[in-house]
C-alpha positions, 0 to 999 in steps of 0.5 A, spaced: 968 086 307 972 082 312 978 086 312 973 092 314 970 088 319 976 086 322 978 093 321 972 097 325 972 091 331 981 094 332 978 100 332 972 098 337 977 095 341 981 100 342 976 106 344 973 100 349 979 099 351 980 107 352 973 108 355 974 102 360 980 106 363 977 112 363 972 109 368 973 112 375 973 105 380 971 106 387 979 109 390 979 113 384 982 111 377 985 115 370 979 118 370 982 124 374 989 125 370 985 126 364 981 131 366 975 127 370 974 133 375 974 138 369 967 133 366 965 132 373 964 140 373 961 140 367 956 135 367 955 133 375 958 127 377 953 123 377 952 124 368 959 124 366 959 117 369 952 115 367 955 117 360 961 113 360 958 107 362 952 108 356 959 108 352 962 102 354 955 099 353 954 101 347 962 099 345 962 093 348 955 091 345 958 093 338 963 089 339 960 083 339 955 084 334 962 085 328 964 079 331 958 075 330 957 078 323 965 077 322 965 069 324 959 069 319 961 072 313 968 068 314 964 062 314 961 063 308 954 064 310 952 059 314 955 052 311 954 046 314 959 044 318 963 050 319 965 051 311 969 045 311 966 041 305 966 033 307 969 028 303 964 025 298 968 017 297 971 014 301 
């Protein structure tokens, strides 16, 4: 399950990763080269962007969710201590 875990936040990082640089900034961005004007046309400029921005939301709200669950499934469930069991003589 941890290595699905890991695997599906890589992929998250990436299309994050993707979609932020698809972002149009205030001089102009990637966004053009790779055919921002032709999705500007399609849906106006105002819903295209509106829409990439609910993505990176979206992506960046999923990301931290798989992080918080990954670090609790590697933990064990949530052992005191971290998961590192305390010496029981001293």
């Amino acid at each position: 399950m941890i290595t699905f875990l890991t695997i599906t936040i890589a992929l998250v990082c990436i299309l994050l990763m993707a979609v932020v640089l698809i972002q149009n900034p205030k001089g102009g961005g990637v966004d053009s080269t790779f055919g921002g004007q032709g999705a500007n046309q399609m849906f106006g400029a105002a819903k295209s962007t509106d829409l990439i921005e609910k993505i990176t939301w979206g992506l960046a709200i999923a990301l931290f969710i798989l992080c918080i669950i990954t670090a609790i499934a590697v933990n064990g469930g949530g052992t005191a201590g971290g998961g590192i069991p305390l010496p029981t003589e001293l």
